[in-house]
Structure formats: C-alpha cells, structure tokens
mmCIF file of the N, C-alpha and C atoms, coordinates in Angstrom:
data_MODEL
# 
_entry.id   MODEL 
# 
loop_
_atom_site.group_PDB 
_atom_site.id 
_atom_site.type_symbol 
_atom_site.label_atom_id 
_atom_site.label_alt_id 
_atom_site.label_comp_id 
_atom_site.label_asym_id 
_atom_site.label_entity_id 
_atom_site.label_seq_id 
_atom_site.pdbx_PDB_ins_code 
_atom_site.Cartn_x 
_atom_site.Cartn_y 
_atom_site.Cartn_z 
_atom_site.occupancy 
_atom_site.B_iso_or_equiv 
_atom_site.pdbx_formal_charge 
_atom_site.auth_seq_id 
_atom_site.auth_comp_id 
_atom_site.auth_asym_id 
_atom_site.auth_atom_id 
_atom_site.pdbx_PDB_model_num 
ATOM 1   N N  . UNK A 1 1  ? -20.589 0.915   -77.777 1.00 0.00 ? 1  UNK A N  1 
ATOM 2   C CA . UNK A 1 1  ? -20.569 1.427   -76.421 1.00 0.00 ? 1  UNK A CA 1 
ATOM 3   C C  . UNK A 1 1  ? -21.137 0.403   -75.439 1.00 0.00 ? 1  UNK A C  1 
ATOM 4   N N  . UNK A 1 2  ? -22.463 -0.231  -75.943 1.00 0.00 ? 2  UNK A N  1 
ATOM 5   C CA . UNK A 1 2  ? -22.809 -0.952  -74.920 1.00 0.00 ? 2  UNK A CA 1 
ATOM 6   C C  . UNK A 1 2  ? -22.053 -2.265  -74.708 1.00 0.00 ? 2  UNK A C  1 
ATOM 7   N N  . UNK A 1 3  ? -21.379 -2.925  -75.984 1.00 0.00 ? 3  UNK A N  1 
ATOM 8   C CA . UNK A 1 3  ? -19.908 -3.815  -75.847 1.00 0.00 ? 3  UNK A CA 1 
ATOM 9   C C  . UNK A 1 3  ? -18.955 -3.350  -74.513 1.00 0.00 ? 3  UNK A C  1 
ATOM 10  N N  . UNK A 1 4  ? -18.533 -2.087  -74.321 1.00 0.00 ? 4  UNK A N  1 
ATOM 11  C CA . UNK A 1 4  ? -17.729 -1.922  -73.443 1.00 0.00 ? 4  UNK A CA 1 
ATOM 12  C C  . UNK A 1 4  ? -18.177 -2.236  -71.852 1.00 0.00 ? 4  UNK A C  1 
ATOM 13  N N  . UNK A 1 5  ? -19.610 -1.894  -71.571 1.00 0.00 ? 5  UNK A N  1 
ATOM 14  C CA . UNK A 1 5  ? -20.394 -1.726  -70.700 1.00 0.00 ? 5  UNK A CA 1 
ATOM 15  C C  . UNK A 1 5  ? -20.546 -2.965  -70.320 1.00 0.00 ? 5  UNK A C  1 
ATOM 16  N N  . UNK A 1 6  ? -20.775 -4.370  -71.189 1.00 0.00 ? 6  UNK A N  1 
ATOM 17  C CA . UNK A 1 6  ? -21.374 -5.399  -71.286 1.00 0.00 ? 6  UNK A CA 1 
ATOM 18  C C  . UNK A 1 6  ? -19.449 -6.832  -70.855 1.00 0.00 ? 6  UNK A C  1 
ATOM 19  N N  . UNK A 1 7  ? -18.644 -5.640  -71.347 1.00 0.00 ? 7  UNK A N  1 
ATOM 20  C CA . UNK A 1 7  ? -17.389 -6.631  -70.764 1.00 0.00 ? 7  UNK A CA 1 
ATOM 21  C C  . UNK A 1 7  ? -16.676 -5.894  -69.607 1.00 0.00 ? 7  UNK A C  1 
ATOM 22  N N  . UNK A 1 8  ? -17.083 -4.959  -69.235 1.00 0.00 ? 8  UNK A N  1 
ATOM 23  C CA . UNK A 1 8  ? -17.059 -4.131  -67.551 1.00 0.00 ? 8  UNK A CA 1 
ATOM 24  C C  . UNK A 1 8  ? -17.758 -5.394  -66.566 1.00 0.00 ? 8  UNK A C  1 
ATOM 25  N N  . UNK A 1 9  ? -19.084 -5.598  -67.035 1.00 0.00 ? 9  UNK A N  1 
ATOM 26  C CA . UNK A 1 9  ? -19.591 -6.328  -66.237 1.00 0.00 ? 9  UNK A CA 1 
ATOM 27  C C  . UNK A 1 9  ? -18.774 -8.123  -65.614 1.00 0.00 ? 9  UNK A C  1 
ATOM 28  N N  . UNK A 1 10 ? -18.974 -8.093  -67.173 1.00 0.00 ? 10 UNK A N  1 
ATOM 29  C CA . UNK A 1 10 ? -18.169 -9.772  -67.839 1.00 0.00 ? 10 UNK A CA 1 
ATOM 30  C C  . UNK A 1 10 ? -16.962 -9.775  -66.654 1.00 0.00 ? 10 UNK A C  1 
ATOM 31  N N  . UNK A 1 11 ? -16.328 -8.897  -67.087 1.00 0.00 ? 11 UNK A N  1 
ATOM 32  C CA . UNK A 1 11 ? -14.977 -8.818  -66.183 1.00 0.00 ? 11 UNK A CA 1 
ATOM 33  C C  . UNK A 1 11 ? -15.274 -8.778  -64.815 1.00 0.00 ? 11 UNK A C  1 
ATOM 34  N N  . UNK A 1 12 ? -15.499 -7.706  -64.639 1.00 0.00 ? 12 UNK A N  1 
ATOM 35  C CA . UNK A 1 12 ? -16.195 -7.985  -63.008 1.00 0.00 ? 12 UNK A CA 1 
ATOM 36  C C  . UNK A 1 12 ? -16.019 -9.299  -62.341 1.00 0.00 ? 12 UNK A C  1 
ATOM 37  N N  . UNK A 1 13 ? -17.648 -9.508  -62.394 1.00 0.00 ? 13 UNK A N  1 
ATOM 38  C CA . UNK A 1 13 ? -17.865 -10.840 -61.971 1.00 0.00 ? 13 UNK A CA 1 
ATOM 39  C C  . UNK A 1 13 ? -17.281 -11.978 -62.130 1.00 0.00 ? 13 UNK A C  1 
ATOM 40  N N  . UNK A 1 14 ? -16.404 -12.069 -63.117 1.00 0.00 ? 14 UNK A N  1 
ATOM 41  C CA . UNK A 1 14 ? -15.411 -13.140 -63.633 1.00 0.00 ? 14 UNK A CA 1 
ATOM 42  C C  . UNK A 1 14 ? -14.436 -13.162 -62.552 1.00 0.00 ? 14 UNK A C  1 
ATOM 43  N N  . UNK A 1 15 ? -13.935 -11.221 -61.728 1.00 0.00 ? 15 UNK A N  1 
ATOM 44  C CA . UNK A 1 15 ? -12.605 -11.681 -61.254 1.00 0.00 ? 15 UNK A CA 1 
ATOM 45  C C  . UNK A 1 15 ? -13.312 -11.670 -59.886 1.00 0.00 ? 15 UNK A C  1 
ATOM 46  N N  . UNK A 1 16 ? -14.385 -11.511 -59.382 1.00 0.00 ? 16 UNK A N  1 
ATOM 47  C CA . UNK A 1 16 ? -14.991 -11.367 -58.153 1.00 0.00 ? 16 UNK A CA 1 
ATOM 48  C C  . UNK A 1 16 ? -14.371 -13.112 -57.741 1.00 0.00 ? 16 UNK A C  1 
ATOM 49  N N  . UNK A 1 17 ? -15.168 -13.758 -58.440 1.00 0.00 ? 17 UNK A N  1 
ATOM 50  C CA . UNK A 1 17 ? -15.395 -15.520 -58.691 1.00 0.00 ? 17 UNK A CA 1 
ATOM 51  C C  . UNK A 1 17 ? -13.901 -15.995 -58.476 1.00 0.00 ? 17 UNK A C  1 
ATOM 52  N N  . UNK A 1 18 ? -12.822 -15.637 -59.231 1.00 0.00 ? 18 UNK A N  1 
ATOM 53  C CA . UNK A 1 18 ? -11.939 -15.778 -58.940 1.00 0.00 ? 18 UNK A CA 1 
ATOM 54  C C  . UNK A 1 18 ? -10.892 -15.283 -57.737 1.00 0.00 ? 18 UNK A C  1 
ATOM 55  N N  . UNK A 1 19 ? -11.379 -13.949 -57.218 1.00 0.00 ? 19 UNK A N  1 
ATOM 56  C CA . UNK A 1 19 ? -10.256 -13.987 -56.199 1.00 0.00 ? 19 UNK A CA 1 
ATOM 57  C C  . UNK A 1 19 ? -10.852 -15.075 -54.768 1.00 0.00 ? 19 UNK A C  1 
ATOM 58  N N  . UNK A 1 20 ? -12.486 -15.027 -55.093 1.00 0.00 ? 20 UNK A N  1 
ATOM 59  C CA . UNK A 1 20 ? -12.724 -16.258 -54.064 1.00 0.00 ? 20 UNK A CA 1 
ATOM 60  C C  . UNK A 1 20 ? -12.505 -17.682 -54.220 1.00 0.00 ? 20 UNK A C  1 
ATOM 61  N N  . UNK A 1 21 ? -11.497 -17.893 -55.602 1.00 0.00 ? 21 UNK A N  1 
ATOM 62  C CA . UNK A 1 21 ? -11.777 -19.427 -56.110 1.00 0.00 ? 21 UNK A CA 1 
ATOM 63  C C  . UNK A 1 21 ? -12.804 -19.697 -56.230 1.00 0.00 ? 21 UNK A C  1 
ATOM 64  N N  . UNK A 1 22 ? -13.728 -19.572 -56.822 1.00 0.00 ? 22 UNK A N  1 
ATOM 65  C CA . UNK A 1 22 ? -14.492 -20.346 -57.231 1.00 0.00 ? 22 UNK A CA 1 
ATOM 66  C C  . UNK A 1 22 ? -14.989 -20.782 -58.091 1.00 0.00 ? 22 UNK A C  1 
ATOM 67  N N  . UNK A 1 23 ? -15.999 -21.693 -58.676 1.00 0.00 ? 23 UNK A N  1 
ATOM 68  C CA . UNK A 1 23 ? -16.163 -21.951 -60.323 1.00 0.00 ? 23 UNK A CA 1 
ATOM 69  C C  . UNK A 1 23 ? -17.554 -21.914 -60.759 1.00 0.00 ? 23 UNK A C  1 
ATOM 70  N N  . UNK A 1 24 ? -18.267 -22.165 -61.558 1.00 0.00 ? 24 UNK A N  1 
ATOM 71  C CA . UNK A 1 24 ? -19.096 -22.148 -61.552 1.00 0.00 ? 24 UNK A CA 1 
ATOM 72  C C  . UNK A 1 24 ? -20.671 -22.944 -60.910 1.00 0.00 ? 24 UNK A C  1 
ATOM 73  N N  . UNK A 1 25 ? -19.886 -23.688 -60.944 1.00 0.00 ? 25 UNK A N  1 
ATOM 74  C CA . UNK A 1 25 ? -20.543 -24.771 -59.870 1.00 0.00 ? 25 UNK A CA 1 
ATOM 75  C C  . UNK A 1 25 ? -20.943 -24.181 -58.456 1.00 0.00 ? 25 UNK A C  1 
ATOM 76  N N  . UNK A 1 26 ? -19.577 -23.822 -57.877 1.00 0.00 ? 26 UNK A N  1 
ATOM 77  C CA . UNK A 1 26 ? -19.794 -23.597 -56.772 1.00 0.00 ? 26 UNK A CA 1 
ATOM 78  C C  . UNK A 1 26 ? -20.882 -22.401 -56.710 1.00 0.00 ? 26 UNK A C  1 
ATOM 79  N N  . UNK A 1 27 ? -20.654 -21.253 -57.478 1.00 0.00 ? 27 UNK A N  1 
ATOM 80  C CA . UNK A 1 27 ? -21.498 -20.375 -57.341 1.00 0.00 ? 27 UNK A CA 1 
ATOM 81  C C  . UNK A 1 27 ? -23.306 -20.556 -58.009 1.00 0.00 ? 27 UNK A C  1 
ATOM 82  N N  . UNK A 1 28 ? -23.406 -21.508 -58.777 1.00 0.00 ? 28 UNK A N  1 
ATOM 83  C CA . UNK A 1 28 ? -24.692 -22.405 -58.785 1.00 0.00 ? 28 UNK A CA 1 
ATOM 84  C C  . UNK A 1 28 ? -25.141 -22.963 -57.539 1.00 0.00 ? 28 UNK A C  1 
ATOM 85  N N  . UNK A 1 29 ? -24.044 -23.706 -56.668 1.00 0.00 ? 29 UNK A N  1 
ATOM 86  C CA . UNK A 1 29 ? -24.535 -24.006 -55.542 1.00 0.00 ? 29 UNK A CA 1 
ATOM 87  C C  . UNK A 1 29 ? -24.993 -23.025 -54.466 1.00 0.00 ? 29 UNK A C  1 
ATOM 88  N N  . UNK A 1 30 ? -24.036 -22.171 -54.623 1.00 0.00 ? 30 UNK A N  1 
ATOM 89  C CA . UNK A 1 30 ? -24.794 -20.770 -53.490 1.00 0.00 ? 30 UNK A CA 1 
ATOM 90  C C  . UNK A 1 30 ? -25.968 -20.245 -54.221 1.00 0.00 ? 30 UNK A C  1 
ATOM 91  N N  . UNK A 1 31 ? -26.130 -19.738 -55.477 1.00 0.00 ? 31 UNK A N  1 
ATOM 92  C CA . UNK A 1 31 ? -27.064 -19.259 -55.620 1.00 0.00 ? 31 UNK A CA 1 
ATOM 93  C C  . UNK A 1 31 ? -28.613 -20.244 -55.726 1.00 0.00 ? 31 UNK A C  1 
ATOM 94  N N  . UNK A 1 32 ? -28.551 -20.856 -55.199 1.00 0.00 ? 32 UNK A N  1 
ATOM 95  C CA . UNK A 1 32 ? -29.500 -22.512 -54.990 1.00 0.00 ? 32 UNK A CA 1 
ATOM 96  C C  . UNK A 1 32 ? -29.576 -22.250 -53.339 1.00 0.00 ? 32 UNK A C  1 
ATOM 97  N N  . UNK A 1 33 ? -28.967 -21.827 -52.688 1.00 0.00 ? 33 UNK A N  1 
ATOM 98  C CA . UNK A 1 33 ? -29.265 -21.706 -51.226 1.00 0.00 ? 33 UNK A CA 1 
ATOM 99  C C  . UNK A 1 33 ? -30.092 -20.386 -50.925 1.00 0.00 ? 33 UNK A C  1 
ATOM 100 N N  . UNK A 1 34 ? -30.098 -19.703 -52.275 1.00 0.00 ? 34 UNK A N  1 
ATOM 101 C CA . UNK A 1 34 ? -31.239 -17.904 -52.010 1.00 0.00 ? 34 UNK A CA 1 
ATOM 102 C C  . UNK A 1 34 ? -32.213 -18.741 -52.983 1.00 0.00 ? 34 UNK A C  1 
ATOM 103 N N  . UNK A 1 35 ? -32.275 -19.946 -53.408 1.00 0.00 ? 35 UNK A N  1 
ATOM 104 C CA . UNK A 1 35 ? -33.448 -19.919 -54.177 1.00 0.00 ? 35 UNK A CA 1 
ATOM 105 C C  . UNK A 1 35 ? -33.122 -19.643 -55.806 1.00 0.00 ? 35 UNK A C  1 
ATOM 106 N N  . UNK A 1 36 ? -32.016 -19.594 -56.109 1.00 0.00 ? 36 UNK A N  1 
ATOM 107 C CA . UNK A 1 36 ? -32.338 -19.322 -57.319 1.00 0.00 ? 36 UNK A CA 1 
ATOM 108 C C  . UNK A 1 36 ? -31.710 -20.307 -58.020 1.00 0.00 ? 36 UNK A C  1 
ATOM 109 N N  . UNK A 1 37 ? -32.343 -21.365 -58.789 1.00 0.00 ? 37 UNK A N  1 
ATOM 110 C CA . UNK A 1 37 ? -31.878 -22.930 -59.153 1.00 0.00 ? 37 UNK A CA 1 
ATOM 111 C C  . UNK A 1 37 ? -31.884 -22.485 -60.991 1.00 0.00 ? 37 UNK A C  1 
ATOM 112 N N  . UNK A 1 38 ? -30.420 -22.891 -61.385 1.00 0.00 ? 38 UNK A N  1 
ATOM 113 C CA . UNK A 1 38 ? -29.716 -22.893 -62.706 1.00 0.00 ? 38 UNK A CA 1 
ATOM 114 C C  . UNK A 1 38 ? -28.366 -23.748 -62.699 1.00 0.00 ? 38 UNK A C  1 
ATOM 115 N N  . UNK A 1 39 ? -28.632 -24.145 -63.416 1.00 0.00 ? 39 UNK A N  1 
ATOM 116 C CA . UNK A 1 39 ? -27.182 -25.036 -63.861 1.00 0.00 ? 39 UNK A CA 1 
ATOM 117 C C  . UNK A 1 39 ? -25.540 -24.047 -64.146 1.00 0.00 ? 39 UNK A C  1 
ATOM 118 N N  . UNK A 1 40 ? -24.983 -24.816 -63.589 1.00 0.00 ? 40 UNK A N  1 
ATOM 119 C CA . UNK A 1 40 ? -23.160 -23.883 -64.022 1.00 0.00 ? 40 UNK A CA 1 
ATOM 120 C C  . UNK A 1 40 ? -23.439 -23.536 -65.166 1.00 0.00 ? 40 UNK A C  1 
ATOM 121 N N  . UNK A 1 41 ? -23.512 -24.660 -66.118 1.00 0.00 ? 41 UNK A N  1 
ATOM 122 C CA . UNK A 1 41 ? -23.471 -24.174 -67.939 1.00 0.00 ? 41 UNK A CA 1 
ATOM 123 C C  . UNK A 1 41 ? -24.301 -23.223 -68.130 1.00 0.00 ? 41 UNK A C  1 
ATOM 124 N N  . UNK A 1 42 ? -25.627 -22.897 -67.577 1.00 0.00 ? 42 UNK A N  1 
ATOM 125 C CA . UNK A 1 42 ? -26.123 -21.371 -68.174 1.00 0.00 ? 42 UNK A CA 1 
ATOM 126 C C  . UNK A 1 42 ? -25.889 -20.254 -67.427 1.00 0.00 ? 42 UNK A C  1 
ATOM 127 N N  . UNK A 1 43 ? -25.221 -20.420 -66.239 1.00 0.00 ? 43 UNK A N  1 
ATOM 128 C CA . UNK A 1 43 ? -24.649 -19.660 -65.286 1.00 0.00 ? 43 UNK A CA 1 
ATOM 129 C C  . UNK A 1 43 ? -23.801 -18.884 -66.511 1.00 0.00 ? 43 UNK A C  1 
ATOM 130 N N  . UNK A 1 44 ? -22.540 -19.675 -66.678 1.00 0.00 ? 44 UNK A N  1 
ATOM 131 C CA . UNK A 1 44 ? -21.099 -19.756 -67.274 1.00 0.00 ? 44 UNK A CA 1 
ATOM 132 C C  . UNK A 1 44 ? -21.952 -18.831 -68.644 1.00 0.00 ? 44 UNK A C  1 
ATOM 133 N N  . UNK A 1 45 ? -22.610 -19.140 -69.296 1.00 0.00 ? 45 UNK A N  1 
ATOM 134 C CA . UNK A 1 45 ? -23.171 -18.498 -70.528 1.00 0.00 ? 45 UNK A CA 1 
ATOM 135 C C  . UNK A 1 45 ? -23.443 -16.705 -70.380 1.00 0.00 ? 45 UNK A C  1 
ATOM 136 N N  . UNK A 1 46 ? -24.053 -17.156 -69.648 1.00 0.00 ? 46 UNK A N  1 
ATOM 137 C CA . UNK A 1 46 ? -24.687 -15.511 -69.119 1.00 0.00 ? 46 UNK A CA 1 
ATOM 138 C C  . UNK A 1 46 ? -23.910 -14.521 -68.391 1.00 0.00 ? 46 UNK A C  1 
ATOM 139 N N  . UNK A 1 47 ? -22.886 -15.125 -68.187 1.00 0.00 ? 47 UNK A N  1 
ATOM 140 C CA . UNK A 1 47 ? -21.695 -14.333 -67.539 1.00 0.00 ? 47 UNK A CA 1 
ATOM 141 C C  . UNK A 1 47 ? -20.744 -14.141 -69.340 1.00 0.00 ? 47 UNK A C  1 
ATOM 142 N N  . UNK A 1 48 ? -20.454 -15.215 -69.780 1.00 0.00 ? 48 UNK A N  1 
ATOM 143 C CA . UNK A 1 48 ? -19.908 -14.788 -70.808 1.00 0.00 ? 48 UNK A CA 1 
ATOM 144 C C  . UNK A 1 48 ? -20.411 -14.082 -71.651 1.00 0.00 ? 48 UNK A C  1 
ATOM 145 N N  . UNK A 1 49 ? -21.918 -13.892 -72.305 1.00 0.00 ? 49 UNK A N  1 
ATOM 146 C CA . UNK A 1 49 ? -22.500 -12.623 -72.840 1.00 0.00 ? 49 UNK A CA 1 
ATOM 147 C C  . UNK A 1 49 ? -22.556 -11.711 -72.675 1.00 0.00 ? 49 UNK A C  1 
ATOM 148 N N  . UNK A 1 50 ? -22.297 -11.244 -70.852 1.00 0.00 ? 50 UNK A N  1 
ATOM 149 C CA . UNK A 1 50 ? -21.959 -10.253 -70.139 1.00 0.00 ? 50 UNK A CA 1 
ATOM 150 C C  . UNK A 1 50 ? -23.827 -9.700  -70.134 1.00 0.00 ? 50 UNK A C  1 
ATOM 151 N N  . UNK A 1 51 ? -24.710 -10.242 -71.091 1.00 0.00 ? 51 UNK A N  1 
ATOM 152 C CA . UNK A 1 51 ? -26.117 -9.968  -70.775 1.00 0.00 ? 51 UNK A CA 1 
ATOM 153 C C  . UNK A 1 51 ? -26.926 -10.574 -69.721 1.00 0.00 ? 51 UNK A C  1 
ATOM 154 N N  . UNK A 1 52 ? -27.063 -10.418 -68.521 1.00 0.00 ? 52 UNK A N  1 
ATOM 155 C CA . UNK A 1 52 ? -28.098 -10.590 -68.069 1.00 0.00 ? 52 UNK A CA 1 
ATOM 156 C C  . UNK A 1 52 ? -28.791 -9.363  -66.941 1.00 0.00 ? 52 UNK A C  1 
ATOM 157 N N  . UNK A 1 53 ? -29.714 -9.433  -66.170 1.00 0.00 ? 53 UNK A N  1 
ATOM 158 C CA . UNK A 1 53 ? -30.543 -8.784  -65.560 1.00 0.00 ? 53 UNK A CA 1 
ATOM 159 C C  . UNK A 1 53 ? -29.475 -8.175  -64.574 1.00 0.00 ? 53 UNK A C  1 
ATOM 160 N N  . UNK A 1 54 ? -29.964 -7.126  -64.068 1.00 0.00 ? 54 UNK A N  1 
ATOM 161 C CA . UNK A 1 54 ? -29.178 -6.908  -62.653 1.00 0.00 ? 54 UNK A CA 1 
ATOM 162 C C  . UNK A 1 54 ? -29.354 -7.250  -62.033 1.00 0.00 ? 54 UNK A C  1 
ATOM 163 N N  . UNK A 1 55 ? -30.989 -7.766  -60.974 1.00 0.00 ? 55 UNK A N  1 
ATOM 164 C CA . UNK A 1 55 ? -31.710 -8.519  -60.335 1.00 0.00 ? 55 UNK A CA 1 
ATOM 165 C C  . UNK A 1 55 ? -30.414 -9.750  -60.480 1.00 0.00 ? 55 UNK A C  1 
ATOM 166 N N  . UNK A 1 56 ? -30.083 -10.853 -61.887 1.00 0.00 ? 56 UNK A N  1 
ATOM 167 C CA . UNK A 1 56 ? -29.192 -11.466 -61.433 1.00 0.00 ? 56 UNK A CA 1 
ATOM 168 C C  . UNK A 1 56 ? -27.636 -11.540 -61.193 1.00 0.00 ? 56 UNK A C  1 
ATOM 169 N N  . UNK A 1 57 ? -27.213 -9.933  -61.468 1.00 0.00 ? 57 UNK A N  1 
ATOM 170 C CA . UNK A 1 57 ? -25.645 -9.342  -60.864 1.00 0.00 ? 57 UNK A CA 1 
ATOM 171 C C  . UNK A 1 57 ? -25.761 -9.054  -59.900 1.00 0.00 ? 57 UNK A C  1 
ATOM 172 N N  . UNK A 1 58 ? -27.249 -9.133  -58.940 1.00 0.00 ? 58 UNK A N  1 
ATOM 173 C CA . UNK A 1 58 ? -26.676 -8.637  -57.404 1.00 0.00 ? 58 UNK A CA 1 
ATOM 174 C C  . UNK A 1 58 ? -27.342 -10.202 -56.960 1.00 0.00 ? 58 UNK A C  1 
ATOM 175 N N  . UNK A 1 59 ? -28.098 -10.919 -57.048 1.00 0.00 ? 59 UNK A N  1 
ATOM 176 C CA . UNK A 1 59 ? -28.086 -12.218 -56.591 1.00 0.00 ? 59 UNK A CA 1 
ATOM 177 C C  . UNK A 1 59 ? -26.966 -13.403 -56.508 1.00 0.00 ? 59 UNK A C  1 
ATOM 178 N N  . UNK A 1 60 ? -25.819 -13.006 -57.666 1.00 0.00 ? 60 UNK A N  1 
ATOM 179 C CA . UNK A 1 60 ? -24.198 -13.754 -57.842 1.00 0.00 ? 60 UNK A CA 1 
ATOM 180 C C  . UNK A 1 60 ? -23.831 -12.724 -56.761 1.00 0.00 ? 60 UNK A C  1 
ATOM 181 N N  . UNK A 1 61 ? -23.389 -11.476 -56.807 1.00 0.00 ? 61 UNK A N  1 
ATOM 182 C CA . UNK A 1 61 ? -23.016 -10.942 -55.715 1.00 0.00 ? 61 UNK A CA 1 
ATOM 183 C C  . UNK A 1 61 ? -23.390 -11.505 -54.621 1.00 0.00 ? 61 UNK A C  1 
ATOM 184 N N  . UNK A 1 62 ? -24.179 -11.493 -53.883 1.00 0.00 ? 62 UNK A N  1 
ATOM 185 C CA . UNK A 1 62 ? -24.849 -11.530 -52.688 1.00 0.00 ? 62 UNK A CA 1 
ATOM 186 C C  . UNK A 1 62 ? -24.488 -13.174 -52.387 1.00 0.00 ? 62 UNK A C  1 
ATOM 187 N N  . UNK A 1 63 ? -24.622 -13.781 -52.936 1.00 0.00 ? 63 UNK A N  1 
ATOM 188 C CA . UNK A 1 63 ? -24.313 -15.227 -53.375 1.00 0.00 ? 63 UNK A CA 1 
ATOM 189 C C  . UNK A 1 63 ? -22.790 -15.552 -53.130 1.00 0.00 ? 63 UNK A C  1 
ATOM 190 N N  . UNK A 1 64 ? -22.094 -15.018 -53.569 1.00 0.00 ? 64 UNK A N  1 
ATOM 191 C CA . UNK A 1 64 ? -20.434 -15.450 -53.190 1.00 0.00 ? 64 UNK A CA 1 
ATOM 192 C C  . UNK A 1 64 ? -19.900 -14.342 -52.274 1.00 0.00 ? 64 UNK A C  1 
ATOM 193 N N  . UNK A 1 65 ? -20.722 -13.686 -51.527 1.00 0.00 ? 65 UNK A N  1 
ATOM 194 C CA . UNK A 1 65 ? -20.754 -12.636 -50.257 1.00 0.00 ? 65 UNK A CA 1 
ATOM 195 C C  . UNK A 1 65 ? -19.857 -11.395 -50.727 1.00 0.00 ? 65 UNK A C  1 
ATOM 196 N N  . UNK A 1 66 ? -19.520 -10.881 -51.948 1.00 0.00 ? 66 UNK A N  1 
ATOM 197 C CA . UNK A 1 66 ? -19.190 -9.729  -52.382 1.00 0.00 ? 66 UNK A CA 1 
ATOM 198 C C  . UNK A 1 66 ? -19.916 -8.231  -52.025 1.00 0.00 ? 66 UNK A C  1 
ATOM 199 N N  . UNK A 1 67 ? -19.659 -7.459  -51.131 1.00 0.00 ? 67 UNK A N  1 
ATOM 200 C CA . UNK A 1 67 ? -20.160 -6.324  -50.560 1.00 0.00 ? 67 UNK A CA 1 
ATOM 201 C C  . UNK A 1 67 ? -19.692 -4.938  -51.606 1.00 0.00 ? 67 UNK A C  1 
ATOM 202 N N  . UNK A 1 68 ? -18.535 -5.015  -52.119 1.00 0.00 ? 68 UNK A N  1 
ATOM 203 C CA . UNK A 1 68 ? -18.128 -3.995  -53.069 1.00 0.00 ? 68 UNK A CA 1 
ATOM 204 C C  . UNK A 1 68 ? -17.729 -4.580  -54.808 1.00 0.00 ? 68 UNK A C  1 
ATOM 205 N N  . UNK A 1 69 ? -18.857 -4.237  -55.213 1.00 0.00 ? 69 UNK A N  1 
ATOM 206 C CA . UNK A 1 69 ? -18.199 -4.742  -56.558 1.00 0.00 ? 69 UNK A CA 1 
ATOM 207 C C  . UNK A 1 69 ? -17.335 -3.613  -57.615 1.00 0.00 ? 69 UNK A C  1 
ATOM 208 N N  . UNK A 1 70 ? -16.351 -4.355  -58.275 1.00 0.00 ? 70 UNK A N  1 
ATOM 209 C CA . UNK A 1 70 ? -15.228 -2.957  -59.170 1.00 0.00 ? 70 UNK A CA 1 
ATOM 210 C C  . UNK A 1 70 ? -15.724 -2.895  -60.132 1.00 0.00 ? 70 UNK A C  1 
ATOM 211 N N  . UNK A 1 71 ? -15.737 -1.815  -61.301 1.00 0.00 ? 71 UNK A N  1 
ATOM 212 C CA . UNK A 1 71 ? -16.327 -2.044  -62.285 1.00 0.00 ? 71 UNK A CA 1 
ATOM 213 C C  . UNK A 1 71 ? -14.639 -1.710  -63.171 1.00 0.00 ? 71 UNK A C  1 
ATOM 214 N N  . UNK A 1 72 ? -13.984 -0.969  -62.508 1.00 0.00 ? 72 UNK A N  1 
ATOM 215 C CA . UNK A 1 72 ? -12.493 -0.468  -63.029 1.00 0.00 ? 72 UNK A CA 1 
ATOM 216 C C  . UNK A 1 72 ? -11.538 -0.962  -62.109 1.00 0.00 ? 72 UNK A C  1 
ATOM 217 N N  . UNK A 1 73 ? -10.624 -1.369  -62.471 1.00 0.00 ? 73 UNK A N  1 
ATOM 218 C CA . UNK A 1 73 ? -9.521  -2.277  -61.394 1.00 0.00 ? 73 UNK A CA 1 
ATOM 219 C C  . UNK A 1 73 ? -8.628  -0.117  -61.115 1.00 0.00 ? 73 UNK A C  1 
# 
C-alpha cells in the first residue's frame, strides 16, 4: 500500500517538472534560491524513491511555482 502512495508522489512531481521543462538541475537551482542547497543527483534520487519529507514536496513545489499539485491525473 505504501508502494502505491510512494509512486503517487514519484509521479507527481516527476510530471509537475516536466510540464515546466525542467530537469533536475534546474530545480536544484531554484531550490538554492529558498535556501535549500543539494545537488541534482540526490535531488533525482529522492524523487525516484518517491521517499522523502513533505517539508521537501512542498519546498520542490514552491520552488518550480506549482500552486496545485495532482496526485490522480
């Protein structure tokens, strides 16, 4: 169950990133302008585990200016 929950998220944020173009980099670079300094590669990791904090699913949000996030297309 929590697999399903954990690639809801994955997905998400994966297609957020994409309908703005962007890569990981870029969104390292925004999230470096709120202060929060990480490299693409553990960015890219932690999105692919679909594990991390919420604290950092609304800081990527807020970060590539996403106001509504989908969890179901």
């Amino acid at each position: 169950m929590t697999d399903d929950w954990e690639a809801k998220v994955r997905g998400g944020i994966k297609a957020e990133l994409k309908r703005r173009n962007m890569t990981y980099q870029d969104l390292a670079d925004k999230l470096c302008l709120l202060g929060v300094k990480d490299m693409p590669e553990n960015i890219a990791n932690k999105i692919s585990r679909g594990k991390f904090s919420a604290v950092f699913l609304v800081q990527c949000l807020s970060a590539i200016g996403c106001t509504v996030f989908r969890i179901e297309e």
